[in-house]
N, CA, C and O atoms as a GROMACS GRO file, in nm:
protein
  308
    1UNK      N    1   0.695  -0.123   3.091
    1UNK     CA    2   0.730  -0.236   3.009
    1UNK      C    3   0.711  -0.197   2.862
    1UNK      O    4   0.614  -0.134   2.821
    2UNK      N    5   0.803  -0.235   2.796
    2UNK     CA    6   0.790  -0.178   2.672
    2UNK      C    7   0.785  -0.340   2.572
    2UNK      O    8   0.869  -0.430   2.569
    3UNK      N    9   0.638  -0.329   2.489
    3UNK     CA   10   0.608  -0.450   2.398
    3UNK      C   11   0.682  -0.404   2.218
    3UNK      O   12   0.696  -0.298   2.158
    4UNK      N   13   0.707  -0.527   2.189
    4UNK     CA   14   0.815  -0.504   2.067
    4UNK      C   15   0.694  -0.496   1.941
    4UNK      O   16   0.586  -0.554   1.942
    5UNK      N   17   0.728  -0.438   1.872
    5UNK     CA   18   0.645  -0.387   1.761
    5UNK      C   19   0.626  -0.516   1.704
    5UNK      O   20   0.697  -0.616   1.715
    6UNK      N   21   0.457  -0.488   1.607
    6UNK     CA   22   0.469  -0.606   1.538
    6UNK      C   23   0.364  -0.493   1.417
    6UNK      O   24   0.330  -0.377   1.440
    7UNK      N   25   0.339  -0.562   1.315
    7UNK     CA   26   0.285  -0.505   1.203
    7UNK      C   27   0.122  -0.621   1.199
    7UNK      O   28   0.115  -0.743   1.182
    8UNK      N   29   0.027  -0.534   1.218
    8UNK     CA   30  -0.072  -0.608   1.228
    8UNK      C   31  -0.100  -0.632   1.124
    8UNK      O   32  -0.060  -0.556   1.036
    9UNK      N   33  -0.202  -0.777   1.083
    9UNK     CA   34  -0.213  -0.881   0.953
    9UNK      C   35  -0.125  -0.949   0.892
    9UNK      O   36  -0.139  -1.045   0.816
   10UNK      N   37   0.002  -0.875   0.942
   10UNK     CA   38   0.122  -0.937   0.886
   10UNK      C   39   0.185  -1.033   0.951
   10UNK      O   40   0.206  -1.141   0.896
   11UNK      N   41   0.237  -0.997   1.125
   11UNK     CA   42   0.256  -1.049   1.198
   11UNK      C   43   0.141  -1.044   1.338
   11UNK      O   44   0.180  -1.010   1.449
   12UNK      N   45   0.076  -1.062   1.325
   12UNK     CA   46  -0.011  -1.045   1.496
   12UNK      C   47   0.051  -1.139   1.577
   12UNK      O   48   0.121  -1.239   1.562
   13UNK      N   49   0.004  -1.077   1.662
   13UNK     CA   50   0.034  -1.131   1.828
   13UNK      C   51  -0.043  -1.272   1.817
   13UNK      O   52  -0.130  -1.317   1.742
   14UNK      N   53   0.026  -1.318   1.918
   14UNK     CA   54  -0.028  -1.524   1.874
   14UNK      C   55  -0.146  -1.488   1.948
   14UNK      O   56  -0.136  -1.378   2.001
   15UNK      N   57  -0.249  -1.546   1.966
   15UNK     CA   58  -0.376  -1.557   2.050
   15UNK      C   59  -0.403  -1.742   2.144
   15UNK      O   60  -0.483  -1.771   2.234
   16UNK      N   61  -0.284  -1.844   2.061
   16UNK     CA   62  -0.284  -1.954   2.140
   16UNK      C   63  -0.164  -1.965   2.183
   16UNK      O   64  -0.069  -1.968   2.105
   17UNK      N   65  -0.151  -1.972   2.300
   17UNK     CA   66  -0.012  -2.000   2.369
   17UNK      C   67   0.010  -2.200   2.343
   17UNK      O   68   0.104  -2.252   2.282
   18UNK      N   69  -0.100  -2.270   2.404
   18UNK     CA   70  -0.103  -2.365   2.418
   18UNK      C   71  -0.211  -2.434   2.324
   18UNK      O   72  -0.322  -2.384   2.309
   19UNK      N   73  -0.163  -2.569   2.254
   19UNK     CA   74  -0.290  -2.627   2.202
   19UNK      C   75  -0.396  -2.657   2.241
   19UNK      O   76  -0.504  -2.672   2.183
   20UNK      N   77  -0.348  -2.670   2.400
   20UNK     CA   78  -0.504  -2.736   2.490
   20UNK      C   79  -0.577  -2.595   2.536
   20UNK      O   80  -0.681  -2.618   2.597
   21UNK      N   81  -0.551  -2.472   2.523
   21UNK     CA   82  -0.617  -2.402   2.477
   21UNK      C   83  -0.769  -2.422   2.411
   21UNK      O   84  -0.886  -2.413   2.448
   22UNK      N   85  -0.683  -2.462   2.270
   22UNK     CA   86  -0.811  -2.494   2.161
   22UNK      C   87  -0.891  -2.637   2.200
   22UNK      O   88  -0.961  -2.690   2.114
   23UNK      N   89  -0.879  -2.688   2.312
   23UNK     CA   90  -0.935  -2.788   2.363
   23UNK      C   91  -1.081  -2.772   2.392
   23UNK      O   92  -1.172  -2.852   2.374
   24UNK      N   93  -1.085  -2.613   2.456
   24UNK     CA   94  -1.181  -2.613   2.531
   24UNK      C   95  -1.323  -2.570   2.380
   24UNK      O   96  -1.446  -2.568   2.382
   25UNK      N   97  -1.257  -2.553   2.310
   25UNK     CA   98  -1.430  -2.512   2.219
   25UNK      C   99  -1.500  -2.654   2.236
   25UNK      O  100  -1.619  -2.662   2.267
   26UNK      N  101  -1.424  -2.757   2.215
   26UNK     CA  102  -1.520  -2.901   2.280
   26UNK      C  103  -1.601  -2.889   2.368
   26UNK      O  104  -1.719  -2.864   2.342
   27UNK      N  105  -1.581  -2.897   2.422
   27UNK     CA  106  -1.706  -2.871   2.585
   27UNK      C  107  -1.792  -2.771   2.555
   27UNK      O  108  -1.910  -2.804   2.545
   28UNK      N  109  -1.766  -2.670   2.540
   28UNK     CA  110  -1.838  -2.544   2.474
   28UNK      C  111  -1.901  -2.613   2.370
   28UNK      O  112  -1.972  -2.679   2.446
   29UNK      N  113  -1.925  -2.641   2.292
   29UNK     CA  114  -1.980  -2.686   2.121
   29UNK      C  115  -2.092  -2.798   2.214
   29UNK      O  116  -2.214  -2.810   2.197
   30UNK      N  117  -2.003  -2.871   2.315
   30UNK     CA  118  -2.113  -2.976   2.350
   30UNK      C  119  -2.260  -2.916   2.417
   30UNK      O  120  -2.378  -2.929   2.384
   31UNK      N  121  -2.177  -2.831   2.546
   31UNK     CA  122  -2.283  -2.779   2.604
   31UNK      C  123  -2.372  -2.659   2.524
   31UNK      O  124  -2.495  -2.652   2.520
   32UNK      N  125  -2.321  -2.609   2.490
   32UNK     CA  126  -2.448  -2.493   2.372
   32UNK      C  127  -2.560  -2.644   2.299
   32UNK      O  128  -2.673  -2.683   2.327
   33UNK      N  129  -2.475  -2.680   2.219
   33UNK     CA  130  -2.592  -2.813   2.182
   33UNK      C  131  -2.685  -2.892   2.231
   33UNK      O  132  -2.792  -2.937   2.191
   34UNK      N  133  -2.611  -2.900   2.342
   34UNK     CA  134  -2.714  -2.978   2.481
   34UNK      C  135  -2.829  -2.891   2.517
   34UNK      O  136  -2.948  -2.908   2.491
   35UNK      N  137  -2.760  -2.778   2.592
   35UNK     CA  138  -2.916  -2.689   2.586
   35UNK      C  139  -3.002  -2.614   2.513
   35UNK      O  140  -3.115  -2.573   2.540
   36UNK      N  141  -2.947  -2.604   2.435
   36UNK     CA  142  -3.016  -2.564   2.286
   36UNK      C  143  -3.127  -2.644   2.256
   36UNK      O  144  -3.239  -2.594   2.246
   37UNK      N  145  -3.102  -2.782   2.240
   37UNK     CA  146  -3.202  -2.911   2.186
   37UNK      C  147  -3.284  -2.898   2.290
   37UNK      O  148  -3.402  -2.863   2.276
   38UNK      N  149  -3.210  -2.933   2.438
   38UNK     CA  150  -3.290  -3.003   2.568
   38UNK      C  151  -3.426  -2.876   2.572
   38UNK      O  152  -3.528  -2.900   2.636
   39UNK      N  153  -3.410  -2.754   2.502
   39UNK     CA  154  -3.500  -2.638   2.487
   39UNK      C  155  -3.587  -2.672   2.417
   39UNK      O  156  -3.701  -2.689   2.458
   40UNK      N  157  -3.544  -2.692   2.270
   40UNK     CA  158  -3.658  -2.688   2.176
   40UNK      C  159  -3.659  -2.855   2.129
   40UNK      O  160  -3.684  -2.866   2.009
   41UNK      N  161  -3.645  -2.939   2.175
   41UNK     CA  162  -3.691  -3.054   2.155
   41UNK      C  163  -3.873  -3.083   2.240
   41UNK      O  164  -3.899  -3.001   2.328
   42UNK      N  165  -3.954  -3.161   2.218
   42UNK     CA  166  -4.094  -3.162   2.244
   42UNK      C  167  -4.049  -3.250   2.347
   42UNK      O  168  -4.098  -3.226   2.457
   43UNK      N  169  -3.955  -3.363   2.338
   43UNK     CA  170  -3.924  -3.502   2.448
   43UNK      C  171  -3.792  -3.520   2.439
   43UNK      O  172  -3.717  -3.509   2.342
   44UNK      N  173  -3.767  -3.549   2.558
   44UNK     CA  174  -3.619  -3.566   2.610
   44UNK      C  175  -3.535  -3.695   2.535
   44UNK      O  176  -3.413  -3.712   2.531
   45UNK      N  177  -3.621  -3.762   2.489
   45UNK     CA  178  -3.582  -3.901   2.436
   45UNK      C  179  -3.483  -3.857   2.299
   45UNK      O  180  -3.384  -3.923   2.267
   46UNK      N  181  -3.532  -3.730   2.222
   46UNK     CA  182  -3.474  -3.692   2.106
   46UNK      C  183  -3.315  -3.624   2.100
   46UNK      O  184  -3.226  -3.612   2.017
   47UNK      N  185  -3.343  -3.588   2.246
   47UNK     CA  186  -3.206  -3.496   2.262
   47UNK      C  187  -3.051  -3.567   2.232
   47UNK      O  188  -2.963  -3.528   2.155
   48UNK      N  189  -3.053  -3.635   2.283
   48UNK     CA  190  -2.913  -3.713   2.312
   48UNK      C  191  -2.875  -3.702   2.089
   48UNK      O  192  -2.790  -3.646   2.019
   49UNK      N  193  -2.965  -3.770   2.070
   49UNK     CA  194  -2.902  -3.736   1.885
   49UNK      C  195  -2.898  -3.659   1.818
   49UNK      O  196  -2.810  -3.648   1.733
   50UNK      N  197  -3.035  -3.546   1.845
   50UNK     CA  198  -3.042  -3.415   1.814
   50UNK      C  199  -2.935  -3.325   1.837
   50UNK      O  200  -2.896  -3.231   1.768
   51UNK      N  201  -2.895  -3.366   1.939
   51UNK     CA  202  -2.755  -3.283   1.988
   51UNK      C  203  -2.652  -3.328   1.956
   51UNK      O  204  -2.573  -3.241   1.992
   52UNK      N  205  -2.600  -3.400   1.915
   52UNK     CA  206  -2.477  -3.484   1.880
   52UNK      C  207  -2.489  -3.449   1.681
   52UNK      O  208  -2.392  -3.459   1.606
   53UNK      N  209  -2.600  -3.418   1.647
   53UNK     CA  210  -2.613  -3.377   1.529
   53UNK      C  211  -2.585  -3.206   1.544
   53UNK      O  212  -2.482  -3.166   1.491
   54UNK      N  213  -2.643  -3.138   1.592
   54UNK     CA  214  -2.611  -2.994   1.564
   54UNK      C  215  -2.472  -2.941   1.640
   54UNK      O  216  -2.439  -2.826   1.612
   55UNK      N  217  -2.378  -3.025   1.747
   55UNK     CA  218  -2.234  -3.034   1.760
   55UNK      C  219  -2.158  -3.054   1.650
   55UNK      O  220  -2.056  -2.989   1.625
   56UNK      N  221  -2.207  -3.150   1.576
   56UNK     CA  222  -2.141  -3.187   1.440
   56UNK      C  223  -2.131  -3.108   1.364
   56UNK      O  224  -2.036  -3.097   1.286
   57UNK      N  225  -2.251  -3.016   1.371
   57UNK     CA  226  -2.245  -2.937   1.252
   57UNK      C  227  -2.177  -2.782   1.305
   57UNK      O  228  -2.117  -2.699   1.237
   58UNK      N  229  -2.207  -2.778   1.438
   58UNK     CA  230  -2.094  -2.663   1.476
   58UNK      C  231  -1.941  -2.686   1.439
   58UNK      O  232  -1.860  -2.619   1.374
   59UNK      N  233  -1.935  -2.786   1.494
   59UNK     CA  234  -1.761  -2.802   1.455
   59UNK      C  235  -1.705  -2.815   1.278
   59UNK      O  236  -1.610  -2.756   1.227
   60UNK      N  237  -1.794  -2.904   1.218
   60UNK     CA  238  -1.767  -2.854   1.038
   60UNK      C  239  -1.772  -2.738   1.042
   60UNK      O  240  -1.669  -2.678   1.010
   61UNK      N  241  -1.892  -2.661   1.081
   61UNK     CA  242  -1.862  -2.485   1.019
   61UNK      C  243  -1.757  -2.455   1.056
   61UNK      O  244  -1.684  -2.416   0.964
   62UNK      N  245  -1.696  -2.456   1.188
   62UNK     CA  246  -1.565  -2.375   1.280
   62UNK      C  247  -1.477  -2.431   1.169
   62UNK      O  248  -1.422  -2.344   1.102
   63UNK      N  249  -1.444  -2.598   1.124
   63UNK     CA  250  -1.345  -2.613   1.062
   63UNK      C  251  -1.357  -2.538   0.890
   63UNK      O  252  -1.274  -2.492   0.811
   64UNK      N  253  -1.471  -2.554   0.889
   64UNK     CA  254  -1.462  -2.517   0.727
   64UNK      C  255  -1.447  -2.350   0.721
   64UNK      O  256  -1.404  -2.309   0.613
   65UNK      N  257  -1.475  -2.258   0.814
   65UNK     CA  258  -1.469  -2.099   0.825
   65UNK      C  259  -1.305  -2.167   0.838
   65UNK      O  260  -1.234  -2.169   0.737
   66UNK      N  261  -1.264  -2.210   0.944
   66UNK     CA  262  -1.063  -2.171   0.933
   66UNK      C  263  -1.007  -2.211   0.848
   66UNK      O  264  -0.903  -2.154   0.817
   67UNK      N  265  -1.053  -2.333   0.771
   67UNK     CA  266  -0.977  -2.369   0.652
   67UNK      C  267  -0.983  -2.261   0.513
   67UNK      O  268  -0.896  -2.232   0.431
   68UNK      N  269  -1.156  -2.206   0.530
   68UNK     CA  270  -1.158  -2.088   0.429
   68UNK      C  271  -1.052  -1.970   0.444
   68UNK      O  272  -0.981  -1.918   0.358
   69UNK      N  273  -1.065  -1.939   0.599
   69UNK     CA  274  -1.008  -1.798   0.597
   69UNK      C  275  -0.821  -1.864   0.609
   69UNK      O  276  -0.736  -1.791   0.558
   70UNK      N  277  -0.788  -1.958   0.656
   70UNK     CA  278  -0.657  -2.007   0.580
   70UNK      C  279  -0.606  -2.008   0.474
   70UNK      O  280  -0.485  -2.007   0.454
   71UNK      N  281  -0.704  -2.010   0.381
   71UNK     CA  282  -0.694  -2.028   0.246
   71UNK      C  283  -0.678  -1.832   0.186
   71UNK      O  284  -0.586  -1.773   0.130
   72UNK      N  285  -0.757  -1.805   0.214
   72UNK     CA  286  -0.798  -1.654   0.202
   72UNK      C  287  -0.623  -1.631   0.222
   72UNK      O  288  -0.544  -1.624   0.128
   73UNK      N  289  -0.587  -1.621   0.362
   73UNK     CA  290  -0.473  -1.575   0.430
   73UNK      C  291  -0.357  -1.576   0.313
   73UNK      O  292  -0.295  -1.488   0.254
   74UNK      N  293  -0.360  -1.718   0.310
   74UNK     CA  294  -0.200  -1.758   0.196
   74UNK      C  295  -0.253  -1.698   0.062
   74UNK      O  296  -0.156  -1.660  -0.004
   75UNK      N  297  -0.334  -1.682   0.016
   75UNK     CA  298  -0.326  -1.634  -0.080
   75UNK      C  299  -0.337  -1.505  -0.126
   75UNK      O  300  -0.310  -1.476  -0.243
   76UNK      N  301  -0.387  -1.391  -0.012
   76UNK     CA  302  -0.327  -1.311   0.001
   76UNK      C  303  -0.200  -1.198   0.027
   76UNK      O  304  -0.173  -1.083  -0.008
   77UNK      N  305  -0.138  -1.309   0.116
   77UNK     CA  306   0.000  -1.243   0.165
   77UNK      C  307   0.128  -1.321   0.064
   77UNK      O  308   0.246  -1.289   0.079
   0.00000   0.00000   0.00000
């Protein structure tokens, strides 16, 4: 099988076929948070917000790293 050239940085190969793809870092973001806290929390009572707080803040970073390196992108090429 022969794959058609592409020029890497310029054009790369897609890495999402599908949007629901990018669905799944949800669940992922939830569960790392969940056991993360349910670890270092002292009482279980704290978790449920503790975790819903450091999800939050996973997903701002993820968005604010792609919006940076978006930004980076266009204004490079």
């Amino acid at each position: 099988m022969i794959f058609p050239a592409y020029t890497p940085f310029i054009q790369p190969l897609p890495v999402w076929g599908h949007l629901a793809q990018l669905a799944w870092v949800l669940p992922i973001c939830a569960a790392l948070s969940i056991v993360y806290k349910s670890i270092r929390c002292h009482t279980m009572s704290r978790v449920p917000r503790e975790a819903a707080v450091i999800f939050a803040m996973i997903l701002g970073g993820m968005i604010f790293a792609a919006a940076v390196l978006a930004l980076l992108v266009k204004l490079l090429v």
